[in-house]
Biopython code that builds the backbone (N, CA, C, O; Angstrom):
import numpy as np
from Bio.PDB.StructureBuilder import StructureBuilder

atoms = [
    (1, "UNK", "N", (0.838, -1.163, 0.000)),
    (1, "UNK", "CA", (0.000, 0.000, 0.000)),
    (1, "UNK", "C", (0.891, 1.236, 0.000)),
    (1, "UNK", "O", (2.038, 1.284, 0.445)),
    (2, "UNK", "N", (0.240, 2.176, -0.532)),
    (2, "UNK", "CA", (1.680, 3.340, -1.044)),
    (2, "UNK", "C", (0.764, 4.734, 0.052)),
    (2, "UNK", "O", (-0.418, 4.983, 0.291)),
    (3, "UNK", "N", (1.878, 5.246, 0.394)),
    (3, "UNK", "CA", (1.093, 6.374, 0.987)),
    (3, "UNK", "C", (1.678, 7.602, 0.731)),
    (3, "UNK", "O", (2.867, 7.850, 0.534)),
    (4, "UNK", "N", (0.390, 8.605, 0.762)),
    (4, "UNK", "CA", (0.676, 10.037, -0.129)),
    (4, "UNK", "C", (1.202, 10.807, 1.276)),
    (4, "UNK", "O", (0.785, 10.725, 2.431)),
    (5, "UNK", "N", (2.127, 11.470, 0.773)),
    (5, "UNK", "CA", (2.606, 12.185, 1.969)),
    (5, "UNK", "C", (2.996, 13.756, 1.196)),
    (5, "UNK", "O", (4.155, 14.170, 1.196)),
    (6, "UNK", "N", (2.121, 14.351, 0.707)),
    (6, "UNK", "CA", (1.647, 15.483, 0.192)),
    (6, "UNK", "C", (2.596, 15.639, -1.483)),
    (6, "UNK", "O", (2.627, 14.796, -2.380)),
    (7, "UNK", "N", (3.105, 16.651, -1.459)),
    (7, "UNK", "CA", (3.322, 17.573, -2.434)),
    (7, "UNK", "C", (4.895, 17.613, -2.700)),
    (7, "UNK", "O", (5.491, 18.355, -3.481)),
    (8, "UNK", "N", (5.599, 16.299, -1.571)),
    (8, "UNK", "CA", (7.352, 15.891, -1.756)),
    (8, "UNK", "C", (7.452, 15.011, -2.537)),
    (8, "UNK", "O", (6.873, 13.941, -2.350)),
    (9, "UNK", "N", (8.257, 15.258, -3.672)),
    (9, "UNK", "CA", (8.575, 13.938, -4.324)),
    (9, "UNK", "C", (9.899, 13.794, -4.226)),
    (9, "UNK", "O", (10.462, 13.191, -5.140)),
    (10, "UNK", "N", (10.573, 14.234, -3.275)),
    (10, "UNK", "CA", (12.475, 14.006, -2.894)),
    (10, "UNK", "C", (13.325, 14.781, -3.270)),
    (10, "UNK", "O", (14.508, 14.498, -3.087)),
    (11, "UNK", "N", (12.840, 16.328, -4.086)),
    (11, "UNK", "CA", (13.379, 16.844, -4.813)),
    (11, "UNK", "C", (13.984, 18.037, -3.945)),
    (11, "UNK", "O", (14.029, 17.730, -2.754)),
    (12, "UNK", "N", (14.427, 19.229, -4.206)),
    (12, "UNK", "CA", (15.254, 19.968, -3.680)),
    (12, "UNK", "C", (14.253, 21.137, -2.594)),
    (12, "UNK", "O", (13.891, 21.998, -3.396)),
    (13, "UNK", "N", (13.862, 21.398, -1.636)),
    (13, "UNK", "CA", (13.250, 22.669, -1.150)),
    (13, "UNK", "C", (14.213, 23.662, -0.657)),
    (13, "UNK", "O", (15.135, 23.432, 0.125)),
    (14, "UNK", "N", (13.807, 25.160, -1.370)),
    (14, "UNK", "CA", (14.814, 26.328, -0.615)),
    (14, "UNK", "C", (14.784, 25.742, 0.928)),
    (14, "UNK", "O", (15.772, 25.214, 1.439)),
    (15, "UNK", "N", (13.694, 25.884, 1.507)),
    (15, "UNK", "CA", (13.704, 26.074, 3.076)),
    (15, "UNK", "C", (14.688, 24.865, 3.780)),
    (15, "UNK", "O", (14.883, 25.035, 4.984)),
    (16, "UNK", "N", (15.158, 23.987, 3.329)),
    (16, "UNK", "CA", (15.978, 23.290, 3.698)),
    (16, "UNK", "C", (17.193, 23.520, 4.189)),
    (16, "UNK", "O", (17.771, 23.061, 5.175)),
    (17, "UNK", "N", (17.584, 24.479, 3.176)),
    (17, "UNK", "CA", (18.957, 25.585, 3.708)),
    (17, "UNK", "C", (18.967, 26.119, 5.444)),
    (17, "UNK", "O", (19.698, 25.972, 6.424)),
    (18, "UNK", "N", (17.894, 26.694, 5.161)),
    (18, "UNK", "CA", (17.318, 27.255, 6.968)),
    (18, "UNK", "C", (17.825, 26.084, 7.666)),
    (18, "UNK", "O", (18.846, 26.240, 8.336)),
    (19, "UNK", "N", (17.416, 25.221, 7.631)),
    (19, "UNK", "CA", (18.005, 24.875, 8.549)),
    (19, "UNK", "C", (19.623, 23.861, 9.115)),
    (19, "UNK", "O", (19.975, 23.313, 10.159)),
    (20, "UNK", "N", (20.342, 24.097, 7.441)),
    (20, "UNK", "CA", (21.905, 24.057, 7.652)),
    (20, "UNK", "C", (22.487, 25.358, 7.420)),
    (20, "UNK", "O", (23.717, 25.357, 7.470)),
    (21, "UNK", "N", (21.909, 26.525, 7.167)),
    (21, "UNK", "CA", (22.447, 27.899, 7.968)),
    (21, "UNK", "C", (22.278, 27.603, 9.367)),
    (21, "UNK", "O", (23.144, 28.088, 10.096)),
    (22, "UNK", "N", (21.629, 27.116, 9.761)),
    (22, "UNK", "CA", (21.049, 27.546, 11.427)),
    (22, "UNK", "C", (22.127, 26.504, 11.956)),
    (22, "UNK", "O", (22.534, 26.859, 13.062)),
    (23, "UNK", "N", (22.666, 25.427, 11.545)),
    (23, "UNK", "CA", (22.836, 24.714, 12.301)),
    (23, "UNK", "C", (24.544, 25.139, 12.578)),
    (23, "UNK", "O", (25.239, 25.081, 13.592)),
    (24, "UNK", "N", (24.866, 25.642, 10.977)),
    (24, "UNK", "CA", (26.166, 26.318, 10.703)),
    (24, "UNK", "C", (26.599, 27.400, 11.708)),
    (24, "UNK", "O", (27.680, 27.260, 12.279)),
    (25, "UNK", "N", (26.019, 28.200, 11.897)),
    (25, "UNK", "CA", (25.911, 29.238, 12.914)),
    (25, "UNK", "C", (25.702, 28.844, 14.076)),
    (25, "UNK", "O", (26.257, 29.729, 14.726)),
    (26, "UNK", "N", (25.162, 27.912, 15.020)),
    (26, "UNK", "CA", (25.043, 26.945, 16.071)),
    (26, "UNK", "C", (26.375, 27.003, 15.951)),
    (26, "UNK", "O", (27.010, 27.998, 16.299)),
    (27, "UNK", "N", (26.948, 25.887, 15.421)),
    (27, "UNK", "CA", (28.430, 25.612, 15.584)),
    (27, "UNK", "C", (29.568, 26.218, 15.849)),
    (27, "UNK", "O", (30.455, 25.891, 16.638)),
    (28, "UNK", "N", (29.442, 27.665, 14.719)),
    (28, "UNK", "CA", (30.798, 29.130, 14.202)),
    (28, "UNK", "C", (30.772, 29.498, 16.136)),
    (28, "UNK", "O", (31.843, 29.832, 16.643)),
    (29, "UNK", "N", (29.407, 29.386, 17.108)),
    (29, "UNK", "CA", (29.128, 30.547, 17.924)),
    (29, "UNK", "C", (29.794, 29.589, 18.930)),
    (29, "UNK", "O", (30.791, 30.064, 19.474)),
    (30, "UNK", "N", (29.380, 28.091, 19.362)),
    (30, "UNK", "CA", (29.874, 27.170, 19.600)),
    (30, "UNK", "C", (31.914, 27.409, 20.120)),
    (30, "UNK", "O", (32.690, 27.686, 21.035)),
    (31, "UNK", "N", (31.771, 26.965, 18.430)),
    (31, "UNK", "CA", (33.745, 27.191, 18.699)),
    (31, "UNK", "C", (34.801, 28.518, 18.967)),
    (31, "UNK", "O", (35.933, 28.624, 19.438)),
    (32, "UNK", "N", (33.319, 29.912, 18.134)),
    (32, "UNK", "CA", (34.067, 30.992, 19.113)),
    (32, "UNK", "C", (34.256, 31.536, 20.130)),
    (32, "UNK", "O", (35.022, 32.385, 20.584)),
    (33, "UNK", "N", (32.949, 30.564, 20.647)),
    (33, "UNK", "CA", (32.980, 30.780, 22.448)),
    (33, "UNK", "C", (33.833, 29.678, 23.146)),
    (33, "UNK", "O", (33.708, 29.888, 24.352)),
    (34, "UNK", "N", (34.660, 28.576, 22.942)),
    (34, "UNK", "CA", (35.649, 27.849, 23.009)),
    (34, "UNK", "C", (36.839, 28.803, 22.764)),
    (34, "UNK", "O", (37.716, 28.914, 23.620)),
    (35, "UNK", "N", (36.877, 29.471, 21.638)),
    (35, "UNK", "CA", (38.261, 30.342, 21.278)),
    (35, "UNK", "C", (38.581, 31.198, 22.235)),
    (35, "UNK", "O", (39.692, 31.365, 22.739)),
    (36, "UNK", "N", (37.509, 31.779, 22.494)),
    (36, "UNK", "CA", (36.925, 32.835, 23.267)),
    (36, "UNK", "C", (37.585, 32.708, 24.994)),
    (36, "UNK", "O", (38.104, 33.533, 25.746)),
    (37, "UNK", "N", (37.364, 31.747, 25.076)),
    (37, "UNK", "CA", (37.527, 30.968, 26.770)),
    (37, "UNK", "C", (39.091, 31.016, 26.909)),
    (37, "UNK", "O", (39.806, 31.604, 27.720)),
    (38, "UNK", "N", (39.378, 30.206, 25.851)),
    (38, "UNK", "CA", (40.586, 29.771, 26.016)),
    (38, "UNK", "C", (41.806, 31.051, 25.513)),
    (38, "UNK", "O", (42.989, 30.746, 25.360)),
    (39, "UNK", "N", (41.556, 31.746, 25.407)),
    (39, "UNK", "CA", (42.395, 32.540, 25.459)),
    (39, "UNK", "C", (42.058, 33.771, 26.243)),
    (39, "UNK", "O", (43.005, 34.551, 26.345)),
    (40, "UNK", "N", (41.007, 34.116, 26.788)),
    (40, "UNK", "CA", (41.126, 34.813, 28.218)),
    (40, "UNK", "C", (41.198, 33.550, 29.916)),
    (40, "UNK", "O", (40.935, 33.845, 31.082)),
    (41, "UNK", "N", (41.373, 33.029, 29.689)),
    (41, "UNK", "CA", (41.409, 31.937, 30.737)),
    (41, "UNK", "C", (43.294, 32.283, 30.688)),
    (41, "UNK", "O", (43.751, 31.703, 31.672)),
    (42, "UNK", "N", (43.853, 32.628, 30.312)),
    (42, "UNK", "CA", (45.425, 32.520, 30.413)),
    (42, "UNK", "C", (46.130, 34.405, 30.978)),
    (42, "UNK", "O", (47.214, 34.815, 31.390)),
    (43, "UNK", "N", (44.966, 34.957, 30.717)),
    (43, "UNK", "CA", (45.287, 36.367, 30.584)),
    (43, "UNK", "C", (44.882, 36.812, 32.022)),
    (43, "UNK", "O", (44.152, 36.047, 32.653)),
    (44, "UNK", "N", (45.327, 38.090, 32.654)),
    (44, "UNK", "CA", (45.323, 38.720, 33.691)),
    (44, "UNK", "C", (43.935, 39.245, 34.319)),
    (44, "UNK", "O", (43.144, 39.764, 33.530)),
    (45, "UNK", "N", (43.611, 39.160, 35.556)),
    (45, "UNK", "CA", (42.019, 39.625, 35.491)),
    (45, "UNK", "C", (42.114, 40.750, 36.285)),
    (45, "UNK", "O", (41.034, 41.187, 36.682)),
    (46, "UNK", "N", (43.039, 41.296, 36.601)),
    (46, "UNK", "CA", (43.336, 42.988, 37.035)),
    (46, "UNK", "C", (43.060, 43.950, 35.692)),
    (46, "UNK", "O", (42.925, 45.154, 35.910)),
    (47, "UNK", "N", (42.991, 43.579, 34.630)),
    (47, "UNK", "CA", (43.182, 44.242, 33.734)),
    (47, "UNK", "C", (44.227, 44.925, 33.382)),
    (47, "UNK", "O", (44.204, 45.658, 32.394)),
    (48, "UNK", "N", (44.942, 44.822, 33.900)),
    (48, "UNK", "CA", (46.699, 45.406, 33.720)),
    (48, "UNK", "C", (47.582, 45.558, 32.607)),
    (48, "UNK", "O", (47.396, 44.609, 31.845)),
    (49, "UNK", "N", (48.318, 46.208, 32.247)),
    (49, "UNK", "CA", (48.648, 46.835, 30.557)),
    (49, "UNK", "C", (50.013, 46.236, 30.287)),
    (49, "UNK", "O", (50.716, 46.133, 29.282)),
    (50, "UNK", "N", (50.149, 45.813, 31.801)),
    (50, "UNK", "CA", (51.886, 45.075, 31.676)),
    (50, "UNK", "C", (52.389, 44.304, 31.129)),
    (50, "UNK", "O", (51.648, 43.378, 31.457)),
    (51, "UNK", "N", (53.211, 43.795, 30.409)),
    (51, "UNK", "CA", (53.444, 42.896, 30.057)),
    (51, "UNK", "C", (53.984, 41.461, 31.098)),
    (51, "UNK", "O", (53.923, 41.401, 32.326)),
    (52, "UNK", "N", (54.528, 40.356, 30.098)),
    (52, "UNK", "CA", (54.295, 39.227, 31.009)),
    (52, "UNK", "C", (56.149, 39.484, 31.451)),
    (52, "UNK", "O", (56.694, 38.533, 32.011)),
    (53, "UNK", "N", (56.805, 40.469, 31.233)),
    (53, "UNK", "CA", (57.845, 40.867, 32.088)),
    (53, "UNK", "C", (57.813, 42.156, 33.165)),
    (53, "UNK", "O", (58.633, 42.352, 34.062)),
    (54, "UNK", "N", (57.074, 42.678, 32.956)),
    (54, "UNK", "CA", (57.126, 42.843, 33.835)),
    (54, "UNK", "C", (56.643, 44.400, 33.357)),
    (54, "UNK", "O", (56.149, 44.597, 32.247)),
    (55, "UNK", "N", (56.870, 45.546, 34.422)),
    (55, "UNK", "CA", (56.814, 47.203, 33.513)),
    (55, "UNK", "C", (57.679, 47.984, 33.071)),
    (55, "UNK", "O", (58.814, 47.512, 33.140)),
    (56, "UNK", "N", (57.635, 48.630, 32.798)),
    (56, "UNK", "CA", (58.631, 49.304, 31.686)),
    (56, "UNK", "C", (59.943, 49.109, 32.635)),
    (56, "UNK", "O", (60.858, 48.287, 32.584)),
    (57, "UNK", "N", (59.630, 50.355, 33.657)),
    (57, "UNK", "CA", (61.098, 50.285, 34.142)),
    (57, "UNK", "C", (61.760, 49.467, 35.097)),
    (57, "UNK", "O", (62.777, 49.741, 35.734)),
    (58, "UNK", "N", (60.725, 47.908, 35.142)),
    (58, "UNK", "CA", (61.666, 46.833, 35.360)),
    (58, "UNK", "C", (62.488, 46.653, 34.718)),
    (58, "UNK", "O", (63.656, 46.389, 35.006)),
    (59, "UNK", "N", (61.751, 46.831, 33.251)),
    (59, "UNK", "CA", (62.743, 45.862, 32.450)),
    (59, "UNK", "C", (63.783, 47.338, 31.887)),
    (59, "UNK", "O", (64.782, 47.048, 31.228)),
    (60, "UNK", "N", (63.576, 48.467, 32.098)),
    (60, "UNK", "CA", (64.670, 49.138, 32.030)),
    (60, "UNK", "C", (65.967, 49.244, 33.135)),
    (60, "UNK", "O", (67.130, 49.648, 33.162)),
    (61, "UNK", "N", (64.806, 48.499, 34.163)),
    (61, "UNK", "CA", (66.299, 48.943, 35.415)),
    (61, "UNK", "C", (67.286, 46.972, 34.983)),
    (61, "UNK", "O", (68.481, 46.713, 35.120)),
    (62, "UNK", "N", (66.320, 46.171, 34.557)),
    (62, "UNK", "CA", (67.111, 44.709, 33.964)),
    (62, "UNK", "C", (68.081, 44.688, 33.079)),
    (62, "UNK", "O", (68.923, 43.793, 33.001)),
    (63, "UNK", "N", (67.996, 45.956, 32.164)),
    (63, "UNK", "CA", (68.371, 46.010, 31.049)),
    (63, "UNK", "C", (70.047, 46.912, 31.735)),
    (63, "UNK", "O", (71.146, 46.367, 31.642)),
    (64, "UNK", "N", (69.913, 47.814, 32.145)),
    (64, "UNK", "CA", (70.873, 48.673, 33.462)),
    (64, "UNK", "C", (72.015, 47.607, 33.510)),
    (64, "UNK", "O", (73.118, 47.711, 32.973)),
    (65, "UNK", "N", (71.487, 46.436, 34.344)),
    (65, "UNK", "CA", (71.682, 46.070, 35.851)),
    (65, "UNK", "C", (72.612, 44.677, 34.550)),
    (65, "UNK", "O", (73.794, 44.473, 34.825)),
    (66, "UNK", "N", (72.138, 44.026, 33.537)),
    (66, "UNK", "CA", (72.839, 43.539, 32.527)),
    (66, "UNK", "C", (73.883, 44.327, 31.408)),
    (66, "UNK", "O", (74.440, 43.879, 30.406)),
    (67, "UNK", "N", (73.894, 45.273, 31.832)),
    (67, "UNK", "CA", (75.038, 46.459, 31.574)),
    (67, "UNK", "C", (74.802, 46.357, 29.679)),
    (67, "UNK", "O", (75.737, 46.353, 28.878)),
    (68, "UNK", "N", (73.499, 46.291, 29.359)),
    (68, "UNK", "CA", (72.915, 46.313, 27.772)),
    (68, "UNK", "C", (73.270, 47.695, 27.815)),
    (68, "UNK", "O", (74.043, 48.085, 26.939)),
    (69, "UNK", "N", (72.840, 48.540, 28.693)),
    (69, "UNK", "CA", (72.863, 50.236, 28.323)),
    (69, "UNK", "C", (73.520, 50.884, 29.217)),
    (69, "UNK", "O", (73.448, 50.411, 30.351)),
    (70, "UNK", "N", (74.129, 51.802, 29.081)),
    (70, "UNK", "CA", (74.861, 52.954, 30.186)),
    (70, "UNK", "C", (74.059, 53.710, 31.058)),
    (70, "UNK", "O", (72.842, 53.844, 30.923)),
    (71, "UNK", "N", (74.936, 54.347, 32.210)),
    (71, "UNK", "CA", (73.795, 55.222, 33.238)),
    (71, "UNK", "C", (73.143, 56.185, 32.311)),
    (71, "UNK", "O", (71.917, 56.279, 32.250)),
    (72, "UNK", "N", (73.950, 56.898, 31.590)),
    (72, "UNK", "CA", (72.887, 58.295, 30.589)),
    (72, "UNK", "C", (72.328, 58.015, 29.646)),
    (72, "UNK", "O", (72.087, 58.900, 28.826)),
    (73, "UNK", "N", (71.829, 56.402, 29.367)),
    (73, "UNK", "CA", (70.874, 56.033, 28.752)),
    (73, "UNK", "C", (69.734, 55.691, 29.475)),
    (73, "UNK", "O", (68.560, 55.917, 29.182)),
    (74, "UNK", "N", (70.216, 55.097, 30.497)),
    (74, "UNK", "CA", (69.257, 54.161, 31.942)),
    (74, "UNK", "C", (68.548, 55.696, 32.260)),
    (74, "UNK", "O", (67.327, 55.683, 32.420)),
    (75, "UNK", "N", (69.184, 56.880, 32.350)),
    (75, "UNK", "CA", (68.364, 57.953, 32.760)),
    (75, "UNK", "C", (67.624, 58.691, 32.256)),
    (75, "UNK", "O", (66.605, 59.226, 32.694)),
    (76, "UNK", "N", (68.282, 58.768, 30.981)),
    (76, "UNK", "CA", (67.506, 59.546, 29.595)),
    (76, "UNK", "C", (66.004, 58.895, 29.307)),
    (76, "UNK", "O", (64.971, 59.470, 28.964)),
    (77, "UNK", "N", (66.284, 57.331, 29.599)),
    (77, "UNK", "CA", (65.225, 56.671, 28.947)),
    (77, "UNK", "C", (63.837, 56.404, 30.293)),
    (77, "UNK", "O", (62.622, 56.207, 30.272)),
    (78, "UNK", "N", (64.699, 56.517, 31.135)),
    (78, "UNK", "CA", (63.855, 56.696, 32.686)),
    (78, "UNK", "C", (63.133, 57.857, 32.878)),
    (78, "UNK", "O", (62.105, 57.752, 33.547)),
    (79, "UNK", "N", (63.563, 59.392, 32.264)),
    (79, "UNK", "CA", (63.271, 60.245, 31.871)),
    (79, "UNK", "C", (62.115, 60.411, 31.379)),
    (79, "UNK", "O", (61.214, 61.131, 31.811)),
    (80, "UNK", "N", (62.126, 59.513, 30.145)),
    (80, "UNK", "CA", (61.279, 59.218, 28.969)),
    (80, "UNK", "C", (60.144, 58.328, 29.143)),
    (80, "UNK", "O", (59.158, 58.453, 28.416)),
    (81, "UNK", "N", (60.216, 57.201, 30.290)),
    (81, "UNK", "CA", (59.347, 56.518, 30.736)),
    (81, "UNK", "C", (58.239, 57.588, 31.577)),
    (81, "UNK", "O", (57.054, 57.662, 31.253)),
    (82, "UNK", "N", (58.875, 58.431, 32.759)),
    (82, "UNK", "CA", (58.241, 58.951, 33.412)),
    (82, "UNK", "C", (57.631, 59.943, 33.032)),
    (82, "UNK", "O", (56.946, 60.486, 33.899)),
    (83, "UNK", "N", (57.627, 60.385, 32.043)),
    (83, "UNK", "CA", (57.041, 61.972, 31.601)),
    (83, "UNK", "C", (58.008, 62.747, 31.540)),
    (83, "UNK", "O", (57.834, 63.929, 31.243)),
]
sb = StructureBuilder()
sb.init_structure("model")
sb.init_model(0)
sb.init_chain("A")
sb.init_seg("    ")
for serial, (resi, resn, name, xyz) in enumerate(atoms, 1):
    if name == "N":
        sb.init_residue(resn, " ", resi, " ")
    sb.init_atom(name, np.array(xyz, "f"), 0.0, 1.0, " ", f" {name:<3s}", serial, name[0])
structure = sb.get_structure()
């Protein structure tokens, strides 16, 4: 016995799309909220501008103290840090 199940004969419907856009977008929101996580999950929650050495004139007094630069650079540039 054959049964009518309207006005489909297997062929292509627009509205079909709807719902592998929808599912596409499910997913994109999915893995950018994974992206999302995982790279503020590693980051600072002070909100802080520092870097992961430290602030400026740590790493200017490091830079000093490894004799990379001279005192009238260490000061000029300490100068320059501070205003």
């Amino acid at each position: 016995m054959m049964y009518y199940y309207g006005n489909f004969d297997g062929g292509f419907l627009p509205f079909h799309f709807l719902g592998f856009i929808g599912m596409l977008a499910f997913w994109a929101l999915v893995i950018a909220g994974i992206v999302w996580l995982v790279r503020n999950a590693s980051g600072t929650s002070n909100g802080s501008t520092t870097s992961a050495h430290g602030s400026p004139l740590d790493i200017l007094k490091t830079r000093y103290a490894k004799g990379e630069i001279t005192k009238e650079q260490f000061e000029s540039m300490k100068k320059d840090i501070h205003g």
